[in-house]
PDB file of N, CA, C and O in Angstrom:
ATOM      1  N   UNK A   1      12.654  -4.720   3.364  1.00  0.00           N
ATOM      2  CA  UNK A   1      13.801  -3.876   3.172  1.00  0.00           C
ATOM      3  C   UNK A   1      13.309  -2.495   2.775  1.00  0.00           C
ATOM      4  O   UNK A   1      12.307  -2.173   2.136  1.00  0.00           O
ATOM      5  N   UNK A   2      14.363  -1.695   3.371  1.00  0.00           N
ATOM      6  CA  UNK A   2      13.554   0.188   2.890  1.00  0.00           C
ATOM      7  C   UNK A   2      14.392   0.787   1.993  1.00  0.00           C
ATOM      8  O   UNK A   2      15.364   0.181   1.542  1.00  0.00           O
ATOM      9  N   UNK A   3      14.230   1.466   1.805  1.00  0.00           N
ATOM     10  CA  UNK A   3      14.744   2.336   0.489  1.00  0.00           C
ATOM     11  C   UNK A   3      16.342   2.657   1.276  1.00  0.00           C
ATOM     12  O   UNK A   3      17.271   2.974   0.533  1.00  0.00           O
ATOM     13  N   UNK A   4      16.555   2.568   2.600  1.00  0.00           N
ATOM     14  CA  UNK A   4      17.912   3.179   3.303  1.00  0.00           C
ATOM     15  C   UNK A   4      18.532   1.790   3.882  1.00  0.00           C
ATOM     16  O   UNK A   4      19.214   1.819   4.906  1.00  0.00           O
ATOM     17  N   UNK A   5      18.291   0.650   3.238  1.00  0.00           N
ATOM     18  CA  UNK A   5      18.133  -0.718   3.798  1.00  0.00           C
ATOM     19  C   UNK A   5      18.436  -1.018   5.307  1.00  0.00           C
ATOM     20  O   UNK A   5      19.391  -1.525   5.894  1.00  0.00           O
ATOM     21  N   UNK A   6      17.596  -0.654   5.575  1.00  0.00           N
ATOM     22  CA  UNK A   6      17.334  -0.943   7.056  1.00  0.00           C
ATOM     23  C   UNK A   6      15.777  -1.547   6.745  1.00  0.00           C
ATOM     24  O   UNK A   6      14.881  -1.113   6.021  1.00  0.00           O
ATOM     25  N   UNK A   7      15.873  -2.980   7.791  1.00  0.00           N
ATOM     26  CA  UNK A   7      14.962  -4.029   7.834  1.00  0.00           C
ATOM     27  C   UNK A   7      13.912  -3.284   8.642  1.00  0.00           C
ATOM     28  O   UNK A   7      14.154  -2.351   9.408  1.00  0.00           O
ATOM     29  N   UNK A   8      12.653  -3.832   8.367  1.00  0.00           N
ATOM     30  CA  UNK A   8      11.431  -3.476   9.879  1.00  0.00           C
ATOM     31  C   UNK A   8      12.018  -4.611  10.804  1.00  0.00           C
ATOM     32  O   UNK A   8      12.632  -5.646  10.545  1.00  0.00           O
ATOM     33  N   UNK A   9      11.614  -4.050  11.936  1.00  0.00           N
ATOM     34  CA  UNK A   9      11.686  -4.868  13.270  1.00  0.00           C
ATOM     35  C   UNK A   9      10.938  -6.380  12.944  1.00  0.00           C
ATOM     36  O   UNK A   9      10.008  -6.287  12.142  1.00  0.00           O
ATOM     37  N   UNK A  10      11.128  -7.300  13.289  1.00  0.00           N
ATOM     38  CA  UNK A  10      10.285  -8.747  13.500  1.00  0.00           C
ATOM     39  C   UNK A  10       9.519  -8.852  14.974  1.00  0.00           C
ATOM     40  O   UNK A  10      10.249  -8.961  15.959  1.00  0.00           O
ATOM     41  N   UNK A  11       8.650  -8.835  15.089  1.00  0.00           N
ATOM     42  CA  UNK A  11       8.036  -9.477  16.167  1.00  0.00           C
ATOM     43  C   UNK A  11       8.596 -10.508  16.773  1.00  0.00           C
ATOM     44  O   UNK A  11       8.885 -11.454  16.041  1.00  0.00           O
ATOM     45  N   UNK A  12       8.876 -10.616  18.113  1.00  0.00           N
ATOM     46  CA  UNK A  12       9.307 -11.929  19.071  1.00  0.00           C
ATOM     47  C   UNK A  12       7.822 -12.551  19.075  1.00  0.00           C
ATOM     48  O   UNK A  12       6.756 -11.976  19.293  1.00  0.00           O
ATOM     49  N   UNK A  13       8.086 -13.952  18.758  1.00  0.00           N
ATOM     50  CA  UNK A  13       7.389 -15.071  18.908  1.00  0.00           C
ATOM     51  C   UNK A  13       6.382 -15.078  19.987  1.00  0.00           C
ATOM     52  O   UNK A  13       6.684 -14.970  21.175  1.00  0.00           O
ATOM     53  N   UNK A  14       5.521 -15.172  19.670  1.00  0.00           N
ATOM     54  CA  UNK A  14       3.990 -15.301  20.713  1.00  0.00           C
ATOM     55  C   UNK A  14       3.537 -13.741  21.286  1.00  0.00           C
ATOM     56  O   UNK A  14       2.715 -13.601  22.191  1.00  0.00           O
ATOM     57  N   UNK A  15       4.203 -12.630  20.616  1.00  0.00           N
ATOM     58  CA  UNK A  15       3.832 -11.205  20.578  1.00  0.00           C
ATOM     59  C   UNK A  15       2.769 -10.325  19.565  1.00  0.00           C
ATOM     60  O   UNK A  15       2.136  -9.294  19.796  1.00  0.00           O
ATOM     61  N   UNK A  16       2.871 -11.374  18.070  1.00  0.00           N
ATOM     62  CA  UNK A  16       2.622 -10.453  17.204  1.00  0.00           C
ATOM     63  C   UNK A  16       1.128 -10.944  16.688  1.00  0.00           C
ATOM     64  O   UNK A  16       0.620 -11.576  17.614  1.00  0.00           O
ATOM     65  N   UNK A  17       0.290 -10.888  15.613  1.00  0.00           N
ATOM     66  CA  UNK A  17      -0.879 -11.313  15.635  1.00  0.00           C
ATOM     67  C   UNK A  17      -0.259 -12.538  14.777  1.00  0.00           C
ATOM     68  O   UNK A  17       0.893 -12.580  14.345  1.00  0.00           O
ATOM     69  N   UNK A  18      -1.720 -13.981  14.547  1.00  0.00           N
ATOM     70  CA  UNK A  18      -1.305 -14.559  14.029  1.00  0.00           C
ATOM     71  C   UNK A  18      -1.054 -14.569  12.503  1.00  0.00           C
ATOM     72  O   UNK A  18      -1.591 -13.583  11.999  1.00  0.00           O
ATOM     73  N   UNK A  19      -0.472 -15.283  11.669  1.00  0.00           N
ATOM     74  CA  UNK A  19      -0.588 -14.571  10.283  1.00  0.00           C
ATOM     75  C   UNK A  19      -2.210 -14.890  10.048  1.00  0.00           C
ATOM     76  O   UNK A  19      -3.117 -15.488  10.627  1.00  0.00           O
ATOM     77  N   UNK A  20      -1.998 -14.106   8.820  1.00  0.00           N
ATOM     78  CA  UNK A  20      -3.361 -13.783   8.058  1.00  0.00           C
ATOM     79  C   UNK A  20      -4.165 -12.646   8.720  1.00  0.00           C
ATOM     80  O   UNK A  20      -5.036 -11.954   8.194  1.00  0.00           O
ATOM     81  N   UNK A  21      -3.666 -12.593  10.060  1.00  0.00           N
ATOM     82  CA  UNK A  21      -4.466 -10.906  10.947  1.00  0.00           C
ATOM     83  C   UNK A  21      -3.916 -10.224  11.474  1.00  0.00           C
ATOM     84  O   UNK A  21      -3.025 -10.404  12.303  1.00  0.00           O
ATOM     85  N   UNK A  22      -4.567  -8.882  10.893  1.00  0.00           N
ATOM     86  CA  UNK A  22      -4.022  -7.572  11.389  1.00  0.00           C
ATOM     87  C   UNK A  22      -3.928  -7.678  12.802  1.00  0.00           C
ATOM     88  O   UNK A  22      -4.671  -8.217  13.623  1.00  0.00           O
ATOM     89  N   UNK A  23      -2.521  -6.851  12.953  1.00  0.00           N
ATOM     90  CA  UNK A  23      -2.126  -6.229  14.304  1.00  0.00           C
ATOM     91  C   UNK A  23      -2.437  -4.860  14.436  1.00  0.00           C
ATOM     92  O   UNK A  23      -1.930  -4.303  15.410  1.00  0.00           O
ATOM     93  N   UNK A  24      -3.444  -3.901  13.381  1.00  0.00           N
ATOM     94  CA  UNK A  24      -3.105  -2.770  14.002  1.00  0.00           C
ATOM     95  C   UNK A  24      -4.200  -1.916  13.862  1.00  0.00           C
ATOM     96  O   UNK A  24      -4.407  -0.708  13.979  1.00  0.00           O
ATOM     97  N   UNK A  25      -4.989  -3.155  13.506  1.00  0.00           N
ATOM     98  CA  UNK A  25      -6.637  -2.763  14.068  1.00  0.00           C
ATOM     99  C   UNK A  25      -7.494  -2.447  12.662  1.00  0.00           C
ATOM    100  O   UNK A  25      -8.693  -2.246  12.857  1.00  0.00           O
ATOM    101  N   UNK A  26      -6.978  -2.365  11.087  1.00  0.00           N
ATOM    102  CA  UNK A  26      -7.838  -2.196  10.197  1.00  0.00           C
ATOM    103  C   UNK A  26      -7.804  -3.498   9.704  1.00  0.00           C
ATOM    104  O   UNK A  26      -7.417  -4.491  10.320  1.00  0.00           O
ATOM    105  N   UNK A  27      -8.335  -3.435   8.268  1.00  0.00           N
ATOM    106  CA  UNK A  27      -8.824  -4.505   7.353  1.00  0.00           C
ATOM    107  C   UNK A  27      -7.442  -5.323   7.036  1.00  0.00           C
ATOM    108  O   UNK A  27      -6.446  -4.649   6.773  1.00  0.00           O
ATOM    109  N   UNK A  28      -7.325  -6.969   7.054  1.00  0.00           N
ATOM    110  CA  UNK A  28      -6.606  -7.228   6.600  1.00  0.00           C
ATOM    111  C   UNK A  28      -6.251  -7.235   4.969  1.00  0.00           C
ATOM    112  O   UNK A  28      -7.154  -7.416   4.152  1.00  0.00           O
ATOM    113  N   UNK A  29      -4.945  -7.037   4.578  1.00  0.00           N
ATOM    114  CA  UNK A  29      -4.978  -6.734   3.347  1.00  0.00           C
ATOM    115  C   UNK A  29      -5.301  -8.201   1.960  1.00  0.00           C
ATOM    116  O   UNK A  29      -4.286  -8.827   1.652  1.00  0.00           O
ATOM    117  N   UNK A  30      -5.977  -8.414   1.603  1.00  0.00           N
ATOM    118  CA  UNK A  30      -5.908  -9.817   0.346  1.00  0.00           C
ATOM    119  C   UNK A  30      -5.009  -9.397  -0.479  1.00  0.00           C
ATOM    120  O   UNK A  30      -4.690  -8.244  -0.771  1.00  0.00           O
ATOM    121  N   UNK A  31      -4.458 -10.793  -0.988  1.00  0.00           N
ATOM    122  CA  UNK A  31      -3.707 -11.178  -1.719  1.00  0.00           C
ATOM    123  C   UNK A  31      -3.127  -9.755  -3.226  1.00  0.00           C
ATOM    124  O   UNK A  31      -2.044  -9.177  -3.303  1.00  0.00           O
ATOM    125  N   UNK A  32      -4.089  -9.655  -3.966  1.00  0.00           N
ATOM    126  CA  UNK A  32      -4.387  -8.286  -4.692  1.00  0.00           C
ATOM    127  C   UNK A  32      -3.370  -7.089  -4.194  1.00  0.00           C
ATOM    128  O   UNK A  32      -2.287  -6.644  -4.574  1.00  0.00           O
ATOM    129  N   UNK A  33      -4.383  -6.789  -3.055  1.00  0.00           N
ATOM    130  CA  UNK A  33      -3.464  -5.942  -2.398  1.00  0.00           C
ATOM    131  C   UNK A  33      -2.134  -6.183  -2.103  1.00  0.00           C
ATOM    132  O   UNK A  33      -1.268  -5.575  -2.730  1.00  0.00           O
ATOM    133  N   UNK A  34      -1.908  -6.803  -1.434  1.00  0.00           N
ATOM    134  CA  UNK A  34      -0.065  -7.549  -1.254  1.00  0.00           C
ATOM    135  C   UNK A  34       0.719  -6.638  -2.268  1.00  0.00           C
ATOM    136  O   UNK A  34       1.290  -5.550  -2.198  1.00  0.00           O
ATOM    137  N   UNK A  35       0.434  -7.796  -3.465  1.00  0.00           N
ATOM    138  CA  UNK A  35       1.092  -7.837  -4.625  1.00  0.00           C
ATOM    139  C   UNK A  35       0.780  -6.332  -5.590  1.00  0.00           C
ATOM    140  O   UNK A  35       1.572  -6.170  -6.519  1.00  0.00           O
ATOM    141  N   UNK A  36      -0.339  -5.225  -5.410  1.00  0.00           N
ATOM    142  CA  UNK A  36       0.154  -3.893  -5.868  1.00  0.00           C
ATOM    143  C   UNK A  36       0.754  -3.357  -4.822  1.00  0.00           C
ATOM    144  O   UNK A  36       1.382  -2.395  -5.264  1.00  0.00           O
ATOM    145  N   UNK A  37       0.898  -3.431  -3.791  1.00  0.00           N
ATOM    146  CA  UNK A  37       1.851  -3.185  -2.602  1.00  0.00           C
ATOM    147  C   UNK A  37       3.372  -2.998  -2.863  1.00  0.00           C
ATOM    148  O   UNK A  37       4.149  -2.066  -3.069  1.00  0.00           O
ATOM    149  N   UNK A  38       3.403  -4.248  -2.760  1.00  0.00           N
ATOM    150  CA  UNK A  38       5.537  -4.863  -3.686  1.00  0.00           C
ATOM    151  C   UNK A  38       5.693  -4.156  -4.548  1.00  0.00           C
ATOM    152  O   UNK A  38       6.903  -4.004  -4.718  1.00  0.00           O
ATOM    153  N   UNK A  39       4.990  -3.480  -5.384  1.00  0.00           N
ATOM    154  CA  UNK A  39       4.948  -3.388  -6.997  1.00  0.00           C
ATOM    155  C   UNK A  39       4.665  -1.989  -6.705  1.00  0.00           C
ATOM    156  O   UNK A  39       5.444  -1.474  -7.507  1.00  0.00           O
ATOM    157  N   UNK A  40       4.075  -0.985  -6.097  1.00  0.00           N
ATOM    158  CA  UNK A  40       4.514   0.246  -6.178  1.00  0.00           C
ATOM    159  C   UNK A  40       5.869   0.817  -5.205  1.00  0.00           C
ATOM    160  O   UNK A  40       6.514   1.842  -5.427  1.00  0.00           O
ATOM    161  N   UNK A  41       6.058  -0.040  -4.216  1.00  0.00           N
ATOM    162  CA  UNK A  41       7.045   0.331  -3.482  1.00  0.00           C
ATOM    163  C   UNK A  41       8.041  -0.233  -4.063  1.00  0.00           C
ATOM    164  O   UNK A  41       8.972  -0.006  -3.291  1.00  0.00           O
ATOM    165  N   UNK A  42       8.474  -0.869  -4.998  1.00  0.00           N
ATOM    166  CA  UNK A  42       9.653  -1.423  -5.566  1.00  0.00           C
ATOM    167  C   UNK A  42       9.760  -0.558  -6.850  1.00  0.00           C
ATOM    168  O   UNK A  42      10.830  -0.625  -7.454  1.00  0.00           O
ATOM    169  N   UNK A  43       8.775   0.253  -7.346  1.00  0.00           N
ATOM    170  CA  UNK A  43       8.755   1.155  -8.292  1.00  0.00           C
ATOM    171  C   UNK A  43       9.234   3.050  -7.964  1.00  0.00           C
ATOM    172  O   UNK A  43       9.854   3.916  -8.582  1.00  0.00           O
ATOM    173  N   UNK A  44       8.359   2.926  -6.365  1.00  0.00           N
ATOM    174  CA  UNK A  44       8.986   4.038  -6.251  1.00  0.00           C
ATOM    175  C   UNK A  44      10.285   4.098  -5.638  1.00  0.00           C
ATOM    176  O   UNK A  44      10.745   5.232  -5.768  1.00  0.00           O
ATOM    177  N   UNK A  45      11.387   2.990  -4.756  1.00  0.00           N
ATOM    178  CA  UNK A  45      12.447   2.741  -4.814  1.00  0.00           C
ATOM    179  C   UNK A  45      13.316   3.050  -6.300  1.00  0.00           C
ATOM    180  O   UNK A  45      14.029   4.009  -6.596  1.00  0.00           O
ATOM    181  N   UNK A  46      12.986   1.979  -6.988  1.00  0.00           N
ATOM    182  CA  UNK A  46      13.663   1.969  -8.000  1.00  0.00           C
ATOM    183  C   UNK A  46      14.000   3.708  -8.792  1.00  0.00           C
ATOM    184  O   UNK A  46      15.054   3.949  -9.381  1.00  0.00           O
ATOM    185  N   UNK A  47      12.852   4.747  -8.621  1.00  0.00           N
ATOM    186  CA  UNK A  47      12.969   5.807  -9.296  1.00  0.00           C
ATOM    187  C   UNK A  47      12.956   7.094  -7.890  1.00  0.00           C
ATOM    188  O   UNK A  47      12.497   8.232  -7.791  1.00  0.00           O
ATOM    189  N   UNK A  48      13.641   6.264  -7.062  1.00  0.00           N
ATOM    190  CA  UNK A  48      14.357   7.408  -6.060  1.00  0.00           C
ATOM    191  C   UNK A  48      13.212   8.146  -5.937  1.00  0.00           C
ATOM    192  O   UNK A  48      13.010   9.279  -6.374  1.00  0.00           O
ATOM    193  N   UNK A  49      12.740   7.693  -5.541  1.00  0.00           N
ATOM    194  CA  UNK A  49      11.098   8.708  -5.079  1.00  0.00           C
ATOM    195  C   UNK A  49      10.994   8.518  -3.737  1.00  0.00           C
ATOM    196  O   UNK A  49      11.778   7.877  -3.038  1.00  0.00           O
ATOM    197  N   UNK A  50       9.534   9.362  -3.225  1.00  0.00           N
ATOM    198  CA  UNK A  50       9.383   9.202  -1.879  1.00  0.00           C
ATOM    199  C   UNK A  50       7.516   8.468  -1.647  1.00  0.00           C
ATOM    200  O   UNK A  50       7.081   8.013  -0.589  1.00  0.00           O
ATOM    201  N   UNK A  51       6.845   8.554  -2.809  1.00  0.00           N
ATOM    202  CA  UNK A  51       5.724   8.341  -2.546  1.00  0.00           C
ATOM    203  C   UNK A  51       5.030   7.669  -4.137  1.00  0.00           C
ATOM    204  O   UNK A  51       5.484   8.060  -5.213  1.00  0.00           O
ATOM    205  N   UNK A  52       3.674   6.429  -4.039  1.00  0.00           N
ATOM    206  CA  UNK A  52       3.723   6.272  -5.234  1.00  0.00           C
ATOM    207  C   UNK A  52       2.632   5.757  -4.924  1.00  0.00           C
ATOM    208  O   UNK A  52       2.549   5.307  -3.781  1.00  0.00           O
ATOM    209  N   UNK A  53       1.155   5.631  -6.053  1.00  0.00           N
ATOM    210  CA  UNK A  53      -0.094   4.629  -6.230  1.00  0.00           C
ATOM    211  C   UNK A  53      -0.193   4.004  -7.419  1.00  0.00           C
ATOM    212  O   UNK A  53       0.489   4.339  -8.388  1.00  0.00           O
ATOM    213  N   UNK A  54      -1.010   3.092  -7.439  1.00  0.00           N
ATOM    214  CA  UNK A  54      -1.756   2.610  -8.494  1.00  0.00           C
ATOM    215  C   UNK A  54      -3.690   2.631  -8.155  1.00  0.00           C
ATOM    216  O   UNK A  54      -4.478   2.262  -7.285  1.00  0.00           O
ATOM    217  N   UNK A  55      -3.698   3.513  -9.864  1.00  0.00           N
ATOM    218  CA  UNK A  55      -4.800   3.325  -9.745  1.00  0.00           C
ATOM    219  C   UNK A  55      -5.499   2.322 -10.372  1.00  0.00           C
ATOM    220  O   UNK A  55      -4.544   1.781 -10.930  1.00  0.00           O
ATOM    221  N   UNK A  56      -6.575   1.589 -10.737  1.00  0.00           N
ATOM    222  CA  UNK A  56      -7.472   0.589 -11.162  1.00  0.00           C
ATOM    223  C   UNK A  56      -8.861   1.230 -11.450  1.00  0.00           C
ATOM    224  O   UNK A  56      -9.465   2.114 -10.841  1.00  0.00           O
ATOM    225  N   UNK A  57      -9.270   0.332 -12.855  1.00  0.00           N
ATOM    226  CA  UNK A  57     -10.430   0.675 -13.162  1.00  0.00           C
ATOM    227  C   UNK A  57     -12.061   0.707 -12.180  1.00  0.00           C
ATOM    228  O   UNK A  57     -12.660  -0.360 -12.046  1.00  0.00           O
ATOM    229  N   UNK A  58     -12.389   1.437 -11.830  1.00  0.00           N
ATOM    230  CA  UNK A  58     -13.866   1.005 -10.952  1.00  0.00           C
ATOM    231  C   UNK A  58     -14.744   0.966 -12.371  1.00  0.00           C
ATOM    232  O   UNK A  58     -14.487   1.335 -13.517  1.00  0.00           O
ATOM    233  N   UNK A  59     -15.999   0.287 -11.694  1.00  0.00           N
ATOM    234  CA  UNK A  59     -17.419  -0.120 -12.361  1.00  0.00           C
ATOM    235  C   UNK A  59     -18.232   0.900 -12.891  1.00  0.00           C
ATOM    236  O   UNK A  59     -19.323   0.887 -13.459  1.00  0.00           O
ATOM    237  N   UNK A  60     -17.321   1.926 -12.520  1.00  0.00           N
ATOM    238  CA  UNK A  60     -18.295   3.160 -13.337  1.00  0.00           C
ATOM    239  C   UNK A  60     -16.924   3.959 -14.566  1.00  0.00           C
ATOM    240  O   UNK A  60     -15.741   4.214 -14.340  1.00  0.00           O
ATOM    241  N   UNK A  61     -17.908   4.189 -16.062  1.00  0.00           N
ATOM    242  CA  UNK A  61     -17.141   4.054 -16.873  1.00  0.00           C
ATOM    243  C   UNK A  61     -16.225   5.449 -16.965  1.00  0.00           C
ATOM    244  O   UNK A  61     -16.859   6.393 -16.494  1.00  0.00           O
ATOM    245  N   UNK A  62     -15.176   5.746 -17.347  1.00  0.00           N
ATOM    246  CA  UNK A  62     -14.301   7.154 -17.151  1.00  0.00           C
ATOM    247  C   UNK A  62     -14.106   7.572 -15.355  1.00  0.00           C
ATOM    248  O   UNK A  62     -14.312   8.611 -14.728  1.00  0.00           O
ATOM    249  N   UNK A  63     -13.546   6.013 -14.899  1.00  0.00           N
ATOM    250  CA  UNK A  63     -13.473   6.497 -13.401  1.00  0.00           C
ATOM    251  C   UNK A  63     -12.401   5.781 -13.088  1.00  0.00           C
ATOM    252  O   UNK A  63     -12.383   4.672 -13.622  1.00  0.00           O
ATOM    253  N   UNK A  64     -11.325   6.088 -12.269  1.00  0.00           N
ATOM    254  CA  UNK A  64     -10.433   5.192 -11.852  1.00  0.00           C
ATOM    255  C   UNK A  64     -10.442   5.114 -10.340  1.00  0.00           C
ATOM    256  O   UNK A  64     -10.856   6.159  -9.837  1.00  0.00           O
ATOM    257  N   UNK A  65     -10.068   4.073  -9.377  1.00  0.00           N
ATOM    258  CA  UNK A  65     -10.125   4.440  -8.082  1.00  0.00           C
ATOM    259  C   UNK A  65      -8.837   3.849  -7.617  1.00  0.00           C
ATOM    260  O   UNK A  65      -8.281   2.824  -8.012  1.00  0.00           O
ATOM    261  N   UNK A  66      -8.419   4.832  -6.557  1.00  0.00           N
ATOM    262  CA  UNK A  66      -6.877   4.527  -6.040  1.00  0.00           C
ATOM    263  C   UNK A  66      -6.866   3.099  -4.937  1.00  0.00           C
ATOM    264  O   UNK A  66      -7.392   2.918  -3.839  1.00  0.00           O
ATOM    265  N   UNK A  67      -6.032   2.254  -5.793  1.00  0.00           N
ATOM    266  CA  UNK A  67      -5.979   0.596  -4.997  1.00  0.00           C
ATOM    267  C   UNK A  67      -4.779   0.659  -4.032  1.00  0.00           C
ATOM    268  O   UNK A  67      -4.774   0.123  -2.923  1.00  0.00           O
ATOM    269  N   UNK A  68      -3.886   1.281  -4.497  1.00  0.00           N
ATOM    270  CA  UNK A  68      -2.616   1.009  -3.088  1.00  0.00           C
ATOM    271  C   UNK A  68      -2.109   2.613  -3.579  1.00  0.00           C
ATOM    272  O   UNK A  68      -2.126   3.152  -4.686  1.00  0.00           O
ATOM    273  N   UNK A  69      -1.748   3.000  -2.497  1.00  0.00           N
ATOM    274  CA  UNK A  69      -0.949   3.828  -1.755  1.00  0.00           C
ATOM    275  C   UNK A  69       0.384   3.913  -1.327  1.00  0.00           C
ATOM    276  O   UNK A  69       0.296   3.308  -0.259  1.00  0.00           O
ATOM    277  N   UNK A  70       1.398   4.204  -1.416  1.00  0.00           N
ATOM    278  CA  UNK A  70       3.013   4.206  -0.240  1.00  0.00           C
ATOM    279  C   UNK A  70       3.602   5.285  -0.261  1.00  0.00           C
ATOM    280  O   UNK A  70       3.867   6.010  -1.220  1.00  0.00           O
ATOM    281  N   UNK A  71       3.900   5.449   1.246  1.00  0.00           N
ATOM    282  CA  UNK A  71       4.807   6.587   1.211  1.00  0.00           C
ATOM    283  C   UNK A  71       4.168   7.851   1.667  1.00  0.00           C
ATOM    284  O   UNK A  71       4.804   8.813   2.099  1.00  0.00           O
ATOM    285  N   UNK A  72       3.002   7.799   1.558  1.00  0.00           N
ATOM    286  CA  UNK A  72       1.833   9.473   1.818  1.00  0.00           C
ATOM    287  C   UNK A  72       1.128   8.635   3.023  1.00  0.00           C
ATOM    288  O   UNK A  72       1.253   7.418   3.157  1.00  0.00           O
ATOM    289  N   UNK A  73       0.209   9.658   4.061  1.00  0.00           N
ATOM    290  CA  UNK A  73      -0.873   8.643   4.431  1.00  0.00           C
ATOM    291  C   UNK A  73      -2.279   8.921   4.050  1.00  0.00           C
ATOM    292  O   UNK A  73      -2.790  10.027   3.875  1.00  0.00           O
ATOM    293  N   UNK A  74      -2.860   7.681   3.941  1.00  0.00           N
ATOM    294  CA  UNK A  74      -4.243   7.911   3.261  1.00  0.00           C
ATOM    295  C   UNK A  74      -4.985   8.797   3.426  1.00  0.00           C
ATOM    296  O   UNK A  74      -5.237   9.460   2.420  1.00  0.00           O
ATOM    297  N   UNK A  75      -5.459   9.084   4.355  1.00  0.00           N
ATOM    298  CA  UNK A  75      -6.499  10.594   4.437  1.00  0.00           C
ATOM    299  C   UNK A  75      -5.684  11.970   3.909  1.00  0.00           C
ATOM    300  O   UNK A  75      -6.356  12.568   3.068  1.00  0.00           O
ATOM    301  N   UNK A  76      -4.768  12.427   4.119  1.00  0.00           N
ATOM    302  CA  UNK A  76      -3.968  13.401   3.403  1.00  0.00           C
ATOM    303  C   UNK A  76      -4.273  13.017   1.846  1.00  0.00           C
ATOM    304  O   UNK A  76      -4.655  14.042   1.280  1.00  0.00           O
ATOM    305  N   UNK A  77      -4.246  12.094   1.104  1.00  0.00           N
ATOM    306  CA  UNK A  77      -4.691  11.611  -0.451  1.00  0.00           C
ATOM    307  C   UNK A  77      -5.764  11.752  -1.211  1.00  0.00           C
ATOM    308  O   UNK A  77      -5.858  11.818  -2.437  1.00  0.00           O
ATOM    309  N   UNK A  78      -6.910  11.808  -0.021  1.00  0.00           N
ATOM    310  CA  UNK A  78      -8.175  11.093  -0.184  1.00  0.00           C
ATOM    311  C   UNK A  78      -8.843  11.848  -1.499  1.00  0.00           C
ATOM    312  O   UNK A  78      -9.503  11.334  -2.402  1.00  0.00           O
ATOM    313  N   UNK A  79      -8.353  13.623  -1.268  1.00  0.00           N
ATOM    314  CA  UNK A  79      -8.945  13.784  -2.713  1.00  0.00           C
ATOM    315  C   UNK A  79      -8.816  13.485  -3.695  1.00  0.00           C
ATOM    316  O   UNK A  79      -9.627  13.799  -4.567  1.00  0.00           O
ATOM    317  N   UNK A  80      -7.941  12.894  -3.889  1.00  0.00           N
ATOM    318  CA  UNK A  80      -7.392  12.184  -5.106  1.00  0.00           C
ATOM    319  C   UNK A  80      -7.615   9.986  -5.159  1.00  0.00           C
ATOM    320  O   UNK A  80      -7.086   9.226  -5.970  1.00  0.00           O
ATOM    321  N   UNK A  81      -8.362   9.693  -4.224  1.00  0.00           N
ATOM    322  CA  UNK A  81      -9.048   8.534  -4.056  1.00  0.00           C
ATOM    323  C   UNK A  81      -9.849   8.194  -5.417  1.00  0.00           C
ATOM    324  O   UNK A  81     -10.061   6.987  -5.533  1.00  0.00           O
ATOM    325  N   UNK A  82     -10.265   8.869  -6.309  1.00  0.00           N
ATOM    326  CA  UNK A  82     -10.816   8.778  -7.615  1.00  0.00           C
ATOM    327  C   UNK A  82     -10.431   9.820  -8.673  1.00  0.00           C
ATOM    328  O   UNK A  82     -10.167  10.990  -8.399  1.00  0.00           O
ATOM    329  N   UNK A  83     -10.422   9.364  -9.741  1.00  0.00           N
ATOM    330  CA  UNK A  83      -9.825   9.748 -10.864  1.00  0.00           C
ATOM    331  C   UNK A  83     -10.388   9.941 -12.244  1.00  0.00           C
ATOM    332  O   UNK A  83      -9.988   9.231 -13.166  1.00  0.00           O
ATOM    333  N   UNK A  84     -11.510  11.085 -12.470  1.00  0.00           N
ATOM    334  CA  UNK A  84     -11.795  10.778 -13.665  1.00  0.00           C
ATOM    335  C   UNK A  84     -10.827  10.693 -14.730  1.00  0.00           C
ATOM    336  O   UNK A  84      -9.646  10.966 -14.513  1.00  0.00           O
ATOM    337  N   UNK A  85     -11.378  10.215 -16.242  1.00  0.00           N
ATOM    338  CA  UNK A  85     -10.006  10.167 -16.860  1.00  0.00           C
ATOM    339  C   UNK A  85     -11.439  10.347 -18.199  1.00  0.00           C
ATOM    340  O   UNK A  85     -11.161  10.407 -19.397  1.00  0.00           O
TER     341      UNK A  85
END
């Protein structure tokens, strides 16, 4: 459902990839991903926005790195792909 509730299209049966794989040629997304997925797009819905991330801690200390994205597209972002803090 979209913020103007209008549904995405469904794929007709024996058209679309099978689940668990991408149809549109990158990485499929894991589970992780999914679920900050739902969770920023139901956040930036909720606060009438148009665009929203979460960032997550990386392995290097005073660094954050951007895990999901919505609403922008990624390379337009990218400078902002890490975050000191």
């Amino acid at each position: 459902m979209t913020r103007h509730d209008a549904t995405r299209p469904t794929p007709s049966p024996g058209s679309g990839a099978a689940a668990g794989q991408d149809d549109g040629g990158g990485r499929v997304p894991d589970e992780l991903s999914l679920v900050l997925a739902q969770g920023v797009v139901s956040a930036v819905e909720a606060a009438g926005g148009y665009a929203g991330g979460i960032y997550l801690r990386s392995g290097t200390p005073g660094l954050l790195r951007l895990a999901v994205l919505a609403g922008l597209p990624g390379p337009l972002f990218r400078p902002w792909w890490r975050m000191h803090v």
